[in-house]
PAPANU-322608 format. One record per residue: residue number from 1; residue in one letter; chain; y, x, z of N, C-alpha, C in turn. Coordinates in pm, whole numbers, plus 50000, padded with zeros to 5 digits. Example, Ala and Ser with C-alpha at 12.3 -4.5 7.8 and 13.67 -1.06 7.14 Angstrom:
BEGIN
 num residuo cadena   n_Y   n_X   n_Z  ca_Y  ca_X  ca_Z   c_Y   c_X   c_Z
   1       A      A 49431 51319 50780 49550 51230 50780 49670 51320 50780
   2       S      A 49775 51285 50708 49894 51367 50714 50003 51290 50787
This chain:
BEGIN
 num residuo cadena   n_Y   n_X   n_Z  ca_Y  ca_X  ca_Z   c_Y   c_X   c_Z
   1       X      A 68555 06429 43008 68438 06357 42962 68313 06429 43011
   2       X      A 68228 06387 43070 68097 06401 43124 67960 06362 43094
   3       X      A 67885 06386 42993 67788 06313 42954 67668 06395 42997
   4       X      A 67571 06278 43076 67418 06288 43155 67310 06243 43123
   5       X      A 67259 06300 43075 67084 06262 43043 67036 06165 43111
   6       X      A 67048 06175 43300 67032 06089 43395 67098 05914 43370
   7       X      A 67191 05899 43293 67254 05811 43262 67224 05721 43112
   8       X      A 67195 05587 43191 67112 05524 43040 67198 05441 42961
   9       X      A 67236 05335 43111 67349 05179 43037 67437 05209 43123
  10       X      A 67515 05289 43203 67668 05279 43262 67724 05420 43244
  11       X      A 67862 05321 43225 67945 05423 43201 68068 05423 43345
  12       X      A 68101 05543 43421 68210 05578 43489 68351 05593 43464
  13       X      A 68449 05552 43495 68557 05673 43531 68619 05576 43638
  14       X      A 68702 05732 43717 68792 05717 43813 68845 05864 43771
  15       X      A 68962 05844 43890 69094 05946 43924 69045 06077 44012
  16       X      A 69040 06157 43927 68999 06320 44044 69159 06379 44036
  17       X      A 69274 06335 44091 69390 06412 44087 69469 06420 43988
  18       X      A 69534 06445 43895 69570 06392 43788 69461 06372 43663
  19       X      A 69349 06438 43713 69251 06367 43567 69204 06284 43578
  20       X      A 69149 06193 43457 69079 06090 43452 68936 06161 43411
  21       X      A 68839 06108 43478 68713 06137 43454 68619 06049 43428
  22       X      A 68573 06029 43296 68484 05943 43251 68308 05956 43254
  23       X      A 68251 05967 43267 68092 05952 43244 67971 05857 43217
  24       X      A 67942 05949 43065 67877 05860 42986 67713 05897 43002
  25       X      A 67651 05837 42907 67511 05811 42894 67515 06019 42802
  26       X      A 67429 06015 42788 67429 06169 42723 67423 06109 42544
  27       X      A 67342 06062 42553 67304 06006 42423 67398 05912 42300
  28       X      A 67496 05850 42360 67624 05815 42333 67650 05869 42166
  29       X      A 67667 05817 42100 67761 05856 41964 67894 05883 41962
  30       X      A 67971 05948 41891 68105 06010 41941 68116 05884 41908
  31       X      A 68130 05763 41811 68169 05630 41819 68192 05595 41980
  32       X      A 68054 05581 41965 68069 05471 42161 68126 05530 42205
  33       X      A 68137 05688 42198 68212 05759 42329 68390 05743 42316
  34       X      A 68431 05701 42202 68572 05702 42152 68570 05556 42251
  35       X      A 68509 05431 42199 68512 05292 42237 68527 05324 42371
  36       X      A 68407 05360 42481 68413 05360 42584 68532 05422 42701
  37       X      A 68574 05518 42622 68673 05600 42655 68786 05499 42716
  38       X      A 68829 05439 42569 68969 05339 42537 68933 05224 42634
  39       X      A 68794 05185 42633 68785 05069 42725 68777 05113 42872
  40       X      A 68746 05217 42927 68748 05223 43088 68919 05278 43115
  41       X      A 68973 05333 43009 69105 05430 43064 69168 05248 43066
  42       X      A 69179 05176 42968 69233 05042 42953 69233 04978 43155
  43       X      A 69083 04982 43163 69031 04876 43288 69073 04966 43397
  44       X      A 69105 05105 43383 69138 05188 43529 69265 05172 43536
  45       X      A 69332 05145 43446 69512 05135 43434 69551 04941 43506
  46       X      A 69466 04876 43432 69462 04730 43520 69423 04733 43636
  47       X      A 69334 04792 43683 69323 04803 43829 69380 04847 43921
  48       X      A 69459 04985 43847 69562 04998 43910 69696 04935 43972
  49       X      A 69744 04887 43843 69857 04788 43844 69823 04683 43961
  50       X      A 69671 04620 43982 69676 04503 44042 69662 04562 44172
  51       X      A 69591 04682 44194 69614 04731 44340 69758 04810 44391
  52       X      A 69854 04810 44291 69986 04870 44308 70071 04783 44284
  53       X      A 70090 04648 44407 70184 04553 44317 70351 04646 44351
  54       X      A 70387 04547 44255 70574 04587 44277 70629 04514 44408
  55       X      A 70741 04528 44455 70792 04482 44573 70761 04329 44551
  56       X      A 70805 04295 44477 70799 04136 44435 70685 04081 44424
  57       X      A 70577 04154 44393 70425 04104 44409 70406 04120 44570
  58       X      A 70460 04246 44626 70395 04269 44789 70473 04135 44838
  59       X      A 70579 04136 44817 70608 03997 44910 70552 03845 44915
  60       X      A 70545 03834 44755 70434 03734 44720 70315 03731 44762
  61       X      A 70252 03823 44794 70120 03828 44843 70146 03847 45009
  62       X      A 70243 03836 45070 70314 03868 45195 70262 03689 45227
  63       X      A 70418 03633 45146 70369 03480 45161 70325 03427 45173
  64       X      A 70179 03420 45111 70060 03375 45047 69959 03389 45175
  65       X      A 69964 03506 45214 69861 03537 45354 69940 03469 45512
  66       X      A 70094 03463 45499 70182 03402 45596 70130 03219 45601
  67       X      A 70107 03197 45475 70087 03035 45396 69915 03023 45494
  68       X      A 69825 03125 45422 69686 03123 45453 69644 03083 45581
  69       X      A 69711 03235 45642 69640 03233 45816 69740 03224 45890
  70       X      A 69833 03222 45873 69966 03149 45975 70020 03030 45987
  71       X      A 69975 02952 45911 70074 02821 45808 70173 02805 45803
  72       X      A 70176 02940 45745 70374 02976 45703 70465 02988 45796
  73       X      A 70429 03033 45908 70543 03057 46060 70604 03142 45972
  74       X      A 70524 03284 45958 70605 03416 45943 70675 03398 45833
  75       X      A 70804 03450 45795 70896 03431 45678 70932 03550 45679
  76       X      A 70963 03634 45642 71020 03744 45635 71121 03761 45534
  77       X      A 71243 03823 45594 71337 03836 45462 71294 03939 45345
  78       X      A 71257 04042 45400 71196 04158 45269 71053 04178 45311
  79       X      A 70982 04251 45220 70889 04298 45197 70903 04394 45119
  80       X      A 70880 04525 45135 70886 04628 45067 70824 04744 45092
  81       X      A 70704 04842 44936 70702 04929 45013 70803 05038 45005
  82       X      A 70719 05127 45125 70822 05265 45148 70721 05400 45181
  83       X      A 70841 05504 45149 70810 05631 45122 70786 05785 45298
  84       X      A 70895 05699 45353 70915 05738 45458 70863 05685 45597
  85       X      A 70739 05652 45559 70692 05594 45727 70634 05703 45768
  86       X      A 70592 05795 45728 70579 05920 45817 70442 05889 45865
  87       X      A 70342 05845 45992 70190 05874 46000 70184 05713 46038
  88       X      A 70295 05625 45981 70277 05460 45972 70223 05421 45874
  89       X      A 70151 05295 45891 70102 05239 45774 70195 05181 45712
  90       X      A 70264 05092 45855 70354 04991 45789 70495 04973 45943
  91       X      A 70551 04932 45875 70652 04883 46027 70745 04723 45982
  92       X      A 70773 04717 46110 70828 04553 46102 70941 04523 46197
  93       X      A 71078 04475 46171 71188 04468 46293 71212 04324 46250
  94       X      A 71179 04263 46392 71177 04112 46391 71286 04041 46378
  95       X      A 71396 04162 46457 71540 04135 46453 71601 04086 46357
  96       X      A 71555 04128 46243 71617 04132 46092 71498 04068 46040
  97       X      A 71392 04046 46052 71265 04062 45937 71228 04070 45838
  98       X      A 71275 04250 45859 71226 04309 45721 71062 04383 45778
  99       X      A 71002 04398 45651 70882 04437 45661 70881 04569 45561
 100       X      A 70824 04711 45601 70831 04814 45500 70602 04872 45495
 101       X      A 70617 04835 45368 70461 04898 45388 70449 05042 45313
 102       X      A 70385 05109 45408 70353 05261 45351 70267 05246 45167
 103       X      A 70345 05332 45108 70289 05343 44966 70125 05443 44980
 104       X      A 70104 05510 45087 69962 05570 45101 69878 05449 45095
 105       X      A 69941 05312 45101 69817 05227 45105 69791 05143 44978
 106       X      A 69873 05194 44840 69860 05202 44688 69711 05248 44649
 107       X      A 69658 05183 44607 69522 05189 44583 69405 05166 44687
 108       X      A 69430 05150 44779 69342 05098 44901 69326 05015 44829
 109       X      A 69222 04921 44873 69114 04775 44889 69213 04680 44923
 110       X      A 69226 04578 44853 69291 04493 44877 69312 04395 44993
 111       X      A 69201 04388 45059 69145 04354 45191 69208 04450 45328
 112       X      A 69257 04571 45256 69322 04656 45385 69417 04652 45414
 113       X      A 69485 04642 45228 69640 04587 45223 69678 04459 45282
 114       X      A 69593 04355 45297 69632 04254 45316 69628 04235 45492
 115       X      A 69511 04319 45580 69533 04328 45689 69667 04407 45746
 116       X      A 69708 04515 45688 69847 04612 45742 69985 04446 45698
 117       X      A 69965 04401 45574 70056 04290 45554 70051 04200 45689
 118       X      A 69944 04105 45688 69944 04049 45785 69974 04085 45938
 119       X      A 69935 04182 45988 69970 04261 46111 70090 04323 46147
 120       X      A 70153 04322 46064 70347 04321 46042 70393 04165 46038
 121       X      A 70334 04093 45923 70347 03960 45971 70373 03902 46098
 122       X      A 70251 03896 46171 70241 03851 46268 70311 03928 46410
 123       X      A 70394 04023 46347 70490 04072 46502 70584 04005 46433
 124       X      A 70631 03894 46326 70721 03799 46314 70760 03734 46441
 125       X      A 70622 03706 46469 70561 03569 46587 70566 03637 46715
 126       X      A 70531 03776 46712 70495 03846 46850 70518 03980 46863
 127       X      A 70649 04040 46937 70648 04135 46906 70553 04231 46937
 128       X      A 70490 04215 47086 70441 04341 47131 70258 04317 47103
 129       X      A 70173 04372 47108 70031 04369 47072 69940 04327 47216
 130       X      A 70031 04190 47265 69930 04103 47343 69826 04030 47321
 131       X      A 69793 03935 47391 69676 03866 47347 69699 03756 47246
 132       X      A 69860 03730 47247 69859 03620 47152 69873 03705 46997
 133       X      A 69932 03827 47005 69909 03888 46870 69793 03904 46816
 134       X      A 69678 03957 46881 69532 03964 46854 69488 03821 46797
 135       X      A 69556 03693 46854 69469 03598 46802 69524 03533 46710
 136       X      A 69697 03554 46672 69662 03563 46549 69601 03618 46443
 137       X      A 69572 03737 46483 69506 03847 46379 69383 03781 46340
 138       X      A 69290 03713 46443 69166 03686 46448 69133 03620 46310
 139       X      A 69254 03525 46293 69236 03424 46158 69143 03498 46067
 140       X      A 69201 03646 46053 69185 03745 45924 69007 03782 45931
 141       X      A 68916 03744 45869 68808 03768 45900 68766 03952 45917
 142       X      A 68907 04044 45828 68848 04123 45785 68928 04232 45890
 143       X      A 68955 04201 45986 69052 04253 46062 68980 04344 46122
 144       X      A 68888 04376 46206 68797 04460 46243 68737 04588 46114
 145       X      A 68711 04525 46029 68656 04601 45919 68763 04718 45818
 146       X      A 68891 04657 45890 69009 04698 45764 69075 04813 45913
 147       X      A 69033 04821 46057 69096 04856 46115 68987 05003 46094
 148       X      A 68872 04992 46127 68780 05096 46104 68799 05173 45973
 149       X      A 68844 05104 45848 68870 05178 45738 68992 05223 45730
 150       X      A 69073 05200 45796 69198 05266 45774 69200 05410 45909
 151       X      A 69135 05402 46045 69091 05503 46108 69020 05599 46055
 152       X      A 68908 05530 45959 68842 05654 45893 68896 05737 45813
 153       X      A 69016 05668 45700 69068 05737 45624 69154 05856 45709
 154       X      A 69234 05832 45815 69267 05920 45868 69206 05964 45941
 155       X      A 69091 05992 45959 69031 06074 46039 69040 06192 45955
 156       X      A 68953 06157 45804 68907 06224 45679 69025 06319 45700
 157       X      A 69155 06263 45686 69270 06335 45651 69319 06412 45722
 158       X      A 69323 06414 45847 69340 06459 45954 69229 06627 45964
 159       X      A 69140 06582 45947 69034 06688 45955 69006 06776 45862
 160       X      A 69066 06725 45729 69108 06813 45612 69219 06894 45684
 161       X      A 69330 06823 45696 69424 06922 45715 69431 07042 45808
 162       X      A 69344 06994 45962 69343 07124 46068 69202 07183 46048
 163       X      A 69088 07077 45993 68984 07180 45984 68906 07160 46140
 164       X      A 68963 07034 46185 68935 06999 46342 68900 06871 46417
 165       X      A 68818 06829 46474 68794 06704 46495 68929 06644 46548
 166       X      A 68980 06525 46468 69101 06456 46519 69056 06384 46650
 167       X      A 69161 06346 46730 69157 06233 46837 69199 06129 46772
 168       X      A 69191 05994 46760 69181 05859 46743 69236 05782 46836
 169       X      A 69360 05705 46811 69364 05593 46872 69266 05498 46880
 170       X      A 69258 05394 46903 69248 05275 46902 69318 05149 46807
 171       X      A 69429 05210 46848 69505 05062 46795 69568 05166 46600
 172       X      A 69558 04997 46511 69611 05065 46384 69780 05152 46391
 173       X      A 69856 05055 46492 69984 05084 46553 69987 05101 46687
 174       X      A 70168 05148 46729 70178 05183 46824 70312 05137 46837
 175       X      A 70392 05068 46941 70500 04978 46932 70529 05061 47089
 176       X      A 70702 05079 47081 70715 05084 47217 70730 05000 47310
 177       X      A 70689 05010 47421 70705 04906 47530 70867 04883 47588
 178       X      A 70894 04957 47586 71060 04970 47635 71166 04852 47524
 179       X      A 71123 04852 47423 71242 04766 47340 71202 04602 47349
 180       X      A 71239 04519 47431 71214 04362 47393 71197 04327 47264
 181       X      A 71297 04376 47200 71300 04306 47094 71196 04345 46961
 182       X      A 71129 04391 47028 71011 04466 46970 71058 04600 46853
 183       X      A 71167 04614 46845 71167 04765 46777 71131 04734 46629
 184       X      A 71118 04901 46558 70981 04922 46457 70869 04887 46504
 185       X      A 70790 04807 46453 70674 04793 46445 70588 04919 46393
 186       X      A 70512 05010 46441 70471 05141 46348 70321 05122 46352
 187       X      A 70267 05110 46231 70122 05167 46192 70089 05325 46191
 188       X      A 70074 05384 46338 70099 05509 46351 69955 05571 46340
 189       X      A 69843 05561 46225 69742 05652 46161 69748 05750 46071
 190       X      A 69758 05872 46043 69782 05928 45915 69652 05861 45867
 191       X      A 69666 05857 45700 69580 05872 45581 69649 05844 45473
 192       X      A 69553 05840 45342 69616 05901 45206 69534 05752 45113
 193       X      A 69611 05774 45031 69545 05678 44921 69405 05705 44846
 194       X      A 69324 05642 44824 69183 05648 44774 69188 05646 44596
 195       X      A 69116 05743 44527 69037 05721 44421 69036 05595 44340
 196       X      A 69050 05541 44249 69013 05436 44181 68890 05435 44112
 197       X      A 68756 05382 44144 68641 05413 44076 68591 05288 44016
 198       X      A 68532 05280 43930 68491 05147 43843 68368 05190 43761
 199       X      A 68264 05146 43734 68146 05123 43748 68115 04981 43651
 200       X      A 68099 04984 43451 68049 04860 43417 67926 04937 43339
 201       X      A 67834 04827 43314 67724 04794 43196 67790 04865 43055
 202       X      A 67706 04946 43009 67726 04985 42890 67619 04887 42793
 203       X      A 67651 04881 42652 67550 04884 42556 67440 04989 42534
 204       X      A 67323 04953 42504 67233 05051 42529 67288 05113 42359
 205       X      A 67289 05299 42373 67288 05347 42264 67226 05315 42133
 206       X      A 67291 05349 42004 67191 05306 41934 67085 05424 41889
 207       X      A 66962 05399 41851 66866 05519 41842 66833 05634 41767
């Protein structure tokens, strides 16, 4: 618990590592501060959940974006995430079409998740990252924006760990050229999962 003078009508919390960290108005009554407490730990635990679906939500929301910007070509038999993609976001074998998405991308923006979804998707349709893969991607308005945020995160991470400016691909993945049948699909960026931060309107204290 954190309480700031600087702070009039909002109250904070997010995740610093296993703590939860709240921040209030300074002025706060241990009342409000009990209320406020119960109500942000409540709204950081829902947000979680909805940015951590279960396999059965990722595939549903797999569908849903296959339905959106594909009109349902891509079908995939699984959707699932996973533990072991190693510096992938996500990978995809068309052969079979199963789809595995990296759990580092549990708490990302939903908008990022849904670009790494879709971009496994769409090596349904294509295996290798030609021009017709790009245009399906295009559908995704946020495809450019979700590719820069997922580079940045690994940059961040990258440069934590050696203490050194990383080199950067380009591409979110990297597919080999040698397999027709397009292989793993690999989202080959390191990065890590983000913070959950939330930000509402308090009641103004009472005086």
């Amino acid at each position: 618990m954190r309480r700031s003078r600087n702070r009039v009508r909002t109250v904070t919390a997010y995740r610093d590592g296993d703590r939860t960290i709240i921040a209030i108005p300074a002025r706060f009554t241990r009342a409000q501060e009990r209320e406020w407490v119960q109500r942000m730990v409540t709204r950081l635990e829902r947000q979680e959940r909805r940015r951590r679906p279960s396999d059965v939500q990722l595939a549903e929301r797999a569908a849903g974006l296959s339905a959106r910007y594909l009109a349902g070509r891509a079908r995939p038999a699984s959707v699932t995430w996973s533990s072991n993609q190693g510096r992938r976001w996500g990978s995809c074998t068309p052969l079979d079409g199963t789809i595995r998405i990296s759990d580092r991308l549990q708490g990302m923006p939903g908008w990022v998740l849904d670009y790494v979804l879709l971009h496994e998707l769409v090596h349904l349709l294509h295996a290798g990252h030609g021009p017709d893969f790009w245009a399906e991607l295009d559908a995704y308005p946020r495809t450019d924006r979700a590719r820069g945020f997922l580079e940045g995160v690994a940059y961040g991470h990258e440069r934590a760990r050696t203490g050194q400016q990383p080199t950067l691909g380009g591409d979110v993945d990297d597919e080999s050229e040698d397999d027709p049948t397009g292989g793993d699909d690999d989202a080959g960026l390191d990065g890590t999962g983000l913070d959950e931060v939330d930000e509402v309107a308090a009641d103004r204290p009472e005086r």
